[in-house]
N, C-alpha and C positions, 0 to 999 in steps of 0.2 A: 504494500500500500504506500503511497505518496501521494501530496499534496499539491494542490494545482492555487493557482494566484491568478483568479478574476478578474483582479484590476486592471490589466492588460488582457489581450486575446491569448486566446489556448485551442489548443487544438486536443481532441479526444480523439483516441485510439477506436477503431472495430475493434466489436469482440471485446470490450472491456466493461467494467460497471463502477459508475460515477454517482459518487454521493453530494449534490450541492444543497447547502443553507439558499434558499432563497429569499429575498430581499423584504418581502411580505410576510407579516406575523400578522395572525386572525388573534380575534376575542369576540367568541361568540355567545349571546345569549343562551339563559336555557330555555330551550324548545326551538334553536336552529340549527341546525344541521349543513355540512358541505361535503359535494362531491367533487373529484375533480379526475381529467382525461387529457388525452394531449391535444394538441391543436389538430387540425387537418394537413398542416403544412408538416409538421413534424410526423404524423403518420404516415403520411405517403411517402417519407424516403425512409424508409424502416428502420425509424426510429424510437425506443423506447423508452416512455417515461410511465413512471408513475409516484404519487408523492408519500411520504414517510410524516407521521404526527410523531409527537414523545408520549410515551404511554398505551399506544392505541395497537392492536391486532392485524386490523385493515388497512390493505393498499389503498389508497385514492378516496380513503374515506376519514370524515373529520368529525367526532361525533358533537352532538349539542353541550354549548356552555365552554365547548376547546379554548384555551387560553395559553398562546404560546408560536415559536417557530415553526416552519416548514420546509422539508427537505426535500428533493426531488431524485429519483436514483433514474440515472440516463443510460440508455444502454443503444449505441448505432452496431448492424449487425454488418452492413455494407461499405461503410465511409470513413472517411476522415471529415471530423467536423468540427467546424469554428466555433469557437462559442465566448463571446463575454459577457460582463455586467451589462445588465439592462435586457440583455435578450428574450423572449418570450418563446417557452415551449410548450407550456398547456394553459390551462384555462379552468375554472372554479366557479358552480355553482352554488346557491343557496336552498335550502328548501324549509318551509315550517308545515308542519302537519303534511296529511296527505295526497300527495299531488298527483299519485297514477291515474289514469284512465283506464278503469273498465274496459270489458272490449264492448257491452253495449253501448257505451259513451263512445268511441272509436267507432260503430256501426253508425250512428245517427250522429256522428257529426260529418261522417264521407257519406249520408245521404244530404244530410243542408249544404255543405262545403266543398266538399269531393276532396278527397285526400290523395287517391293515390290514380294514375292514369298506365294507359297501354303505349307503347311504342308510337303510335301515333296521334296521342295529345285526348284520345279519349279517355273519361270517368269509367273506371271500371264497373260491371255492377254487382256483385257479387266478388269484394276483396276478402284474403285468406286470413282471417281475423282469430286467433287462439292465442290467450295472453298476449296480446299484442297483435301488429299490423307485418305479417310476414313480406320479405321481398324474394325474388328467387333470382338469381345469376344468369347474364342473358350471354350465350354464348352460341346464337345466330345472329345474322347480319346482312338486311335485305344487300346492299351492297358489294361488301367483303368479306371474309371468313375473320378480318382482324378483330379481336375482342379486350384485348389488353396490353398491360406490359410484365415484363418480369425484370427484377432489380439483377446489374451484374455486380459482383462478390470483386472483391481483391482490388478494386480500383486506386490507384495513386490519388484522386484528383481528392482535394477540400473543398466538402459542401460547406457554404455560409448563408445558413437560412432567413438570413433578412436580407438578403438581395432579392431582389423581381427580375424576372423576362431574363435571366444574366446566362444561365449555363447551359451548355449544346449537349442534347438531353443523351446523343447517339452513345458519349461515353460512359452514360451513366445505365441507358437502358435500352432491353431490345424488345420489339412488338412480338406480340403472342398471337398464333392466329390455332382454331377449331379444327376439328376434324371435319368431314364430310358429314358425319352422323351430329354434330353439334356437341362433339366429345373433346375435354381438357384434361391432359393427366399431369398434375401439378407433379413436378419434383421434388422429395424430399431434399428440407432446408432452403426453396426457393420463397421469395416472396413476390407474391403477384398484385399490378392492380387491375380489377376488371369492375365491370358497370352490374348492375341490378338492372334485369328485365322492367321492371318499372320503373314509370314519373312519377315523386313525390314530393309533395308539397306539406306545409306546416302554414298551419292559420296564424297570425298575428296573436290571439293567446293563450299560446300554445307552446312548448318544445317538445323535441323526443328523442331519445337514446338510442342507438344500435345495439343488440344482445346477441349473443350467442343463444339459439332457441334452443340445443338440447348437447349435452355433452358427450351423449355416444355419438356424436354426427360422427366422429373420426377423428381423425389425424391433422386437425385442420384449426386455424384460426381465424377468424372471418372480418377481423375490424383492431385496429388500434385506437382510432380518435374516431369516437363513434357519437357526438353530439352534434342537435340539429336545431338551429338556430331560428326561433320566431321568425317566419315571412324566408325562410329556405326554400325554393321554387315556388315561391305564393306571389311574389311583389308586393306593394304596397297598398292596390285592393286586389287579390286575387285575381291580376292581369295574367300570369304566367303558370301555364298549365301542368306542372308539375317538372321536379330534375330529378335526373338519376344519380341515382349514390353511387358514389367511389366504394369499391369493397376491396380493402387492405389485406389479401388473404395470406396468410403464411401456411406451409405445409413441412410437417415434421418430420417423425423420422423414417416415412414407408410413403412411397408413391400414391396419390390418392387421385380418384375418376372424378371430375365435375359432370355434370350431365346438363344440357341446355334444360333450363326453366325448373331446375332443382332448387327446393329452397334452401336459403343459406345461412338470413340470418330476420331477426323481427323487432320492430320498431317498439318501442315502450313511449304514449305519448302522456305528457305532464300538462297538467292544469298552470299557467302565472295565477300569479295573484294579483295582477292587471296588465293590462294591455301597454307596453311599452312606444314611447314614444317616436323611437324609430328601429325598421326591422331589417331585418337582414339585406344585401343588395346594394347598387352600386351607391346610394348615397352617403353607405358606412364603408367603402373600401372594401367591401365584400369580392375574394379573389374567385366561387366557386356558384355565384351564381348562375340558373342555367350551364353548366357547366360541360363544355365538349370533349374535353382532354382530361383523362382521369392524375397527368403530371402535378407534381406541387409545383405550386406559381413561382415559386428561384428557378424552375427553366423555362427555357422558348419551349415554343410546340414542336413536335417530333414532325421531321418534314412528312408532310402527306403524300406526296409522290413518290415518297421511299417506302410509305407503306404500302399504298395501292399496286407499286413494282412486286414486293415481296409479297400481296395478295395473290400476285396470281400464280399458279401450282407450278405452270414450269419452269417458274426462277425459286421455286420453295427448297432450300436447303436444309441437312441436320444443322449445320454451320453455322447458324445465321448469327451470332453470335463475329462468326473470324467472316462472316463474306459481307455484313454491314461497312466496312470500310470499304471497301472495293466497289459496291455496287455506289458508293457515293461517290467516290472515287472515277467512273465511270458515268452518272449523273454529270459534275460537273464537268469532264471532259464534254459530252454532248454540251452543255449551255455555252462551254468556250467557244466550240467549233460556231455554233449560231451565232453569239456575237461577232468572230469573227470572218464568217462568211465562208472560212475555206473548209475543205472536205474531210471527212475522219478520217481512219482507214479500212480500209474493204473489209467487207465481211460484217461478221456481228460482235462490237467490242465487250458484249454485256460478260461480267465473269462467269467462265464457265462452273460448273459443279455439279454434284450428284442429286438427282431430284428424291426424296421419299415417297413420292407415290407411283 
């Protein structure tokens, strides 16, 4: 064990576990209560936090009346990452008394409000409602077979998660595409991010959590920052017909099958105790509204052209991984040749390799 010195930037090791005092001390009431999760940004580069009380049993949990520090124990599984004073890695709610929703309450309010939609912007009508508002993993694609990404391992580069639009995402990550049958067989120790077959939205006063709905699903983790922000695919009145969620999945230590329109994980939605002045979305700097790219907002978007290339079966490689450089590599060779007029060379430059199917 050895100690790190905040005052200036630090970098944190993969594969290691970091104990930090955080800067905020609670004094809570009795009869309130806090939880807390990590951000969305720090999920999505697999990153793990969760916070430590003095006294207390539970992870990320802060019981009524706490009076005292908070620690945070950080853990990146893939990176190198920046981290100083002031930075923000997760996020803490409050709660008094009892804030769940029923699932009848969850039933009648996606009949006054419509919570959750299809692929194409319709109200479901009959959603999968048991303790909670289930989502299933969508891994068909009118378009393309692409459905997500998986993080690459061992990388040199230093993630610094308070930059935007900054890092080219091709070193950090490679596009996941389906099987023919709508089949993903996640690798043990890989983590993926893929979309939920549905749009969902959160009423202005309202949140709701991400859960794990049952613990024999497997071999599998379906979410690290799993909180959903008042007016998250709702707008500011219910302009915007529902987002799809980002599912942060990690998979352990045996190869596990996703199956298209499998459920994966289920919403827990909460009562406010009033209706907040302003909600989720571009007027608060909201990175994930509507949301197309299931990337954390510190990188560009993954070029589209590389994936629609890599969609199609007979550039599909085991490789993809070592033939990503190349096929970019060749991309920009074509955009030079167009700018400058003159001709490539004969034949087909595209890199050749072994197709899997």
């Amino acid at each position: 064990m050895y100690d790190l010195d905040l005052r200036d930037p630090c970098i944190l090791e993969p594969n290691a576990t970091y104990l930090i005092e955080l800067m905020e001390t609670l004094r809570l009431p009795t009869g309130l209560r806090a939880r807390a999760n990590s951000r969305s940004s720090t999920g999505r580069v697999d990153v793990f936090t969760r916070v430590v009380v003095d006294g207390y049993s539970q992870f990320d949990e802060i019981p009524p009346g706490y009076a005292g520090p908070l620690y945070l124990e950080v853990f990146s599984r893939a990176h190198l990452l920046k981290l100083e004073r002031g930075m923000s890695l997760n996020q803490i709610r409050f709660f008094s008394g009892q804030a769940v929703c029923s699932d009848d309450e969850i039933r009648a309010l996606h009949e006054t409000t419509k919570l959750v939609f299809d692929e194409d912007g319709a109200p479901l009508r009959s959603p999968h409602v048991a303790e909670g508002l289930f989502l299933h993993v969508a891994l068909t694609n009118k378009d393309s077979d692409f459905v997500g990404f998986r993080v690459k391992t061992n990388t040199s580069s230093v993630l610094d998660l308070s930059r935007k639009n900054s890092y080219d995402p091709i070193g950090f990550w490679e596009p996941v595409f389906a099987e023919r049958n709508g089949r993903l067989i996640l690798e043990p120790g890989g983590f993926y991010l893929l979309f939920s077959r549905e749009k969902v939205r959160i009423p202005p006063s309202f949140a709701a959590e991400m859960m794990a709905y049952e613990p024999s699903f497997g071999e599998l983790r379906a979410h690290y920052a799993g909180f959903f922000d008042p007016g998250f695919g709702y707008g500011q009145g219910g302009e915007i017909a529902g987002t799809r969620a980002v599912l942060e999945v990690r998979c352990h230590d045996v190869p596990f099958a996703l199956e298209a329109g499998q459920p994966i994980c289920r919403l827990r939605f909460e009562r406010l105790t009033s209706t907040p002045d302003a909600v989720y979305g571009s007027e608060l700097g909201s990175a994930y509204q509507q949301q197309e790219s299931a990337l954390s907002k510190c990188f560009k978007p993954f070029p589209k052209r590389l994936i629609d290339l890599l969609s199609q079966r007979r550039w599909r490689t085991e490789g993809v991984t070592e033939q990503l450089p190349l096929f970019v590599e060749h991309d920009e060779r074509k955009k030079r040749t167009r700018r400058s007029g003159k001709p490539g060379a004969r034949g087909d430059t595209t890199p050749q390799s072994r197709s899997v199917i």
